[in-house]
C-alpha positions in Angstrom: -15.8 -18.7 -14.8 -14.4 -17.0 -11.5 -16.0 -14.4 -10.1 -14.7 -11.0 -11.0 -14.8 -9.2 -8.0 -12.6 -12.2 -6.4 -9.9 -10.3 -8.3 -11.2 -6.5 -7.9 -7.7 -5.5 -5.8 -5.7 -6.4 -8.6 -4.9 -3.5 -10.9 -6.6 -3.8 -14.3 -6.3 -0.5 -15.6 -3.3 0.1 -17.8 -3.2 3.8 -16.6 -1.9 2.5 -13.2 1.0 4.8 -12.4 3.1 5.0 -8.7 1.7 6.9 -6.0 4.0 8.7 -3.5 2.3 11.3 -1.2 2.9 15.1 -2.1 3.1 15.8 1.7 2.8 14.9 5.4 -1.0 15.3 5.0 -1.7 13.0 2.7 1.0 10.8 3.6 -1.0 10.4 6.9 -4.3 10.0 5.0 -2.5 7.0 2.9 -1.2 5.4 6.1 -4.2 5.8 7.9 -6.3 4.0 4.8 -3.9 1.3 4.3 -1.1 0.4 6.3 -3.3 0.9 9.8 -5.4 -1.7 8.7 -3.4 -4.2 7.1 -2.4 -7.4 7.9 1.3 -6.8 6.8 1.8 -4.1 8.9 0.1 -5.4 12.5 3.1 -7.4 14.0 5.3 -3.7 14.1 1.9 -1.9 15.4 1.5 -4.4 18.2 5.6 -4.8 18.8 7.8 -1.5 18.1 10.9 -3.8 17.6 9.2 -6.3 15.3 10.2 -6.2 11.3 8.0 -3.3 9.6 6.2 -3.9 6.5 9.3 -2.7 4.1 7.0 -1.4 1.3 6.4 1.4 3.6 9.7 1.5 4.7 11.1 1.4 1.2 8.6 4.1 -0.5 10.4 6.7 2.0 13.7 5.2 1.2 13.5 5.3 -2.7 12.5 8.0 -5.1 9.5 7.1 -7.2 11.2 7.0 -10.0 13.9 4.3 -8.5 13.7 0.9 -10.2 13.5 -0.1 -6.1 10.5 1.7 -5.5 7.8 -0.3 -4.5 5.3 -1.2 -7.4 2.6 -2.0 -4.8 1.8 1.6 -4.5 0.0 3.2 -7.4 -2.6 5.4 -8.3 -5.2 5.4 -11.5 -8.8 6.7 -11.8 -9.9 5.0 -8.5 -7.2 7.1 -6.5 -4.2 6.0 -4.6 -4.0 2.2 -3.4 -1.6 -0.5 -2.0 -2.3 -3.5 -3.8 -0.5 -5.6 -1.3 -2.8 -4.7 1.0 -4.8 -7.8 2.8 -7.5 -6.4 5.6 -5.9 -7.1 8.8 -8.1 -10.3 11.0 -9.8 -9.2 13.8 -11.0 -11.3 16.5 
């Protein structure tokens, strides 16, 4: 039997819904949590001309209720996540 918390960033709950930020603040809050840190999102940290990690890009180009809106952010009981999100390596 595999080991359940192996799979514990997967969304289990059924509540999941999307999460956009209600402001700057906790857009900032979000960013700082998630995309600072993950792997996805280093090569445009360390190069300003490289290719951004578009779920970013797209959840401030869609509206969350736009079929193109990216899934990988939601929210349920344990808060706001990206469940894209891989820890980025550090040497």
């Amino acid at each position: 039997m595999a080991d359940p918390l192996l799979f514990d960033h997967l969304p289990h709950d059924r509540t999941l819904t999307p999460y956009r930020p209600s402001n700057r603040t906790e857009g900032d809050i979000f960013h700082a949590r998630w995309c600072a840190v993950c792997e996805a999102a280093r090569p445009s940290r360390e190069d300003p001309d490289a290719e951004p990690c578009m779920i970013a890009v797209y959840t401030e180009a869609f509206t969350i209720d736009d079929p193109n809106y990216p899934k990988e952010w939601i929210t349920d009981a344990r808060g706001p996540r990206c469940t894209a999100f891989v820890e980025e390596a550090r040497p």
